[in-house]
C-alpha positions in Angstrom: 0.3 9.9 0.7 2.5 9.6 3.9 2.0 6.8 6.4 0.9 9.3 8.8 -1.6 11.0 6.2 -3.0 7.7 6.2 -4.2 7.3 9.7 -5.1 10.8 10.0 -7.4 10.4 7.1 -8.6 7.4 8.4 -9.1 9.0 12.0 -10.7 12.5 10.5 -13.8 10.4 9.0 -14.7 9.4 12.6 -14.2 12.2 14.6 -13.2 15.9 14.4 -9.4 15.9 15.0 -6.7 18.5 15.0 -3.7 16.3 14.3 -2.4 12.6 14.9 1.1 11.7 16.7 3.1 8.8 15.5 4.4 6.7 18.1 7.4 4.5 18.5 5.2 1.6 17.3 2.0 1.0 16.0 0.1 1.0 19.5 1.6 4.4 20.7 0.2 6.5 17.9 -1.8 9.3 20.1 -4.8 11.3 18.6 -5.1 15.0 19.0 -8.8 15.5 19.2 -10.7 19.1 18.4 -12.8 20.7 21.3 -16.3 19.7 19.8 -15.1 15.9 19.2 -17.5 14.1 21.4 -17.2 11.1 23.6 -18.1 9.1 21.5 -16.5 10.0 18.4 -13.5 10.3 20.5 -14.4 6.1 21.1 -14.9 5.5 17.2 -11.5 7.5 16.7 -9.5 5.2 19.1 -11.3 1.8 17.4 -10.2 3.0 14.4 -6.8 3.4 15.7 -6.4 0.4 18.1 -7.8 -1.8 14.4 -5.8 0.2 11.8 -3.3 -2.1 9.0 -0.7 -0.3 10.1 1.1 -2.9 7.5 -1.0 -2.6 4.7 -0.9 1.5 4.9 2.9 0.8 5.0 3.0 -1.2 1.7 0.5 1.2 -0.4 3.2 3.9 1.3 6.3 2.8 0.6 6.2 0.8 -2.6 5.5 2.0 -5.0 3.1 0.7 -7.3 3.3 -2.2 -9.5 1.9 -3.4 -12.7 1.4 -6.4 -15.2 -0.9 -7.0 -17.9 -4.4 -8.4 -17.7 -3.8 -12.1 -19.1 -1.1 -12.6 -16.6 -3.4 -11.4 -14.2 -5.6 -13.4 -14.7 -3.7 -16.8 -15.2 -2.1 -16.1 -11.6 -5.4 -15.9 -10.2 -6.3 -19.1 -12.1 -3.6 -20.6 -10.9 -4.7 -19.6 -7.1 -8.6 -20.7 -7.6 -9.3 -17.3 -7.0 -10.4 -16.5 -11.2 -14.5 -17.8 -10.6 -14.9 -15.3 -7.8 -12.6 -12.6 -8.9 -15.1 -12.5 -12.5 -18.6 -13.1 -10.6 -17.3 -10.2 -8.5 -16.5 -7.6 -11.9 -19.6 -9.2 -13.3 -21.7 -7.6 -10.7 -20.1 -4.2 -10.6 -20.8 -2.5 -13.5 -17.6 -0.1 -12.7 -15.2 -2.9 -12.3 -16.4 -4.4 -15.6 -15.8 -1.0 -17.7 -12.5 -1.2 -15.8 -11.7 -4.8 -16.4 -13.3 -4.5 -20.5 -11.4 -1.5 -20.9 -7.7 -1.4 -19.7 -4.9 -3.6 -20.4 -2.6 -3.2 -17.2 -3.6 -4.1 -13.9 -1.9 -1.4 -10.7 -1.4 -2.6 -7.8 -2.6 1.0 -6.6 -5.9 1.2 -8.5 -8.6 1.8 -5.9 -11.5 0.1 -8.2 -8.9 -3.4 -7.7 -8.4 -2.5 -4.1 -12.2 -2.5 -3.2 -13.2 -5.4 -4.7 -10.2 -7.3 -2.9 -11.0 -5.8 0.0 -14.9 -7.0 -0.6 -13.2 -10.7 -1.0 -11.3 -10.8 2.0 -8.2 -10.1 0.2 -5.4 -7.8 1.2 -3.5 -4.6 -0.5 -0.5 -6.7 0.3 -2.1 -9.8 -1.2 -3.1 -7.7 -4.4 0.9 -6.7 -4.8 1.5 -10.5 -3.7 -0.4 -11.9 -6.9 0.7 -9.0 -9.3 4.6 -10.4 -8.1 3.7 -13.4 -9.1 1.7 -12.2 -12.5 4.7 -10.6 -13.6 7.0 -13.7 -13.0 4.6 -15.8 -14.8 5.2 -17.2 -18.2 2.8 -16.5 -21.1 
């Protein structure tokens, strides 16, 4: 998915639109709105514009995903006294515990990973951060 894909996709599940302009930074994007889009979809549109991670979009765009294995996974977030939350939060997912029980590589694209991060504060670019550093660690 393109960068702009990203925020059009983001944009379209507000508001009907017709397309989205990319600007010459991040606060000159400009939304092309259908005729029915009302005011105030056309205000929930521009929120979601004006609070869009333009940075995090970037990084699930333009790197391409990475991987490491469970354990070292899972010792990295040891290692960050992130591991207690991190398990409470699979343990009350039923999902992310078939995931977690039943794979042996952890993506930095997977969106099960991504949610629950994203339900613990953490970034996509936080995700890749710790899967860096899983992959540099020694088992």
């Amino acid at each position: 998915m393109t960068l702009i894909m990203a925020v059009h996709n983001a944009l379209k599940a507000v508001a009907p639109i017709s397309g989205v302009s990319e600007g010459a930074d991040d606060a000159s994007w400009e939304i092309q709105f259908a005729p029915e889009a009302t005011e105030a979809q056309r205000a929930a549109a521009q929120e979601v514009l004006a609070s869009f991670d333009f940075d995090a979009a970037r990084a699930r765009v333009e790197a391409p995903p990475i991987e490491t294995t469970k354990l070292r996974f899972a010792l990295e977030l040891k290692a960050r006294g992130m591991w207690p939350a991190v398990k409470a939060a699979i343990a009350a997912n039923e999902d992310a515990t078939m995931y977690w029980d039943f794979t042996d590589i952890v993506r930095s694209d997977n969106q099960m990973l991504l949610a629950l991060a994203g339900q613990m504060g953490v970034s996509a670019a936080e995700v890749r951060a710790i899967i860096t550093a899983a992959i540099a660690r020694q088992v």
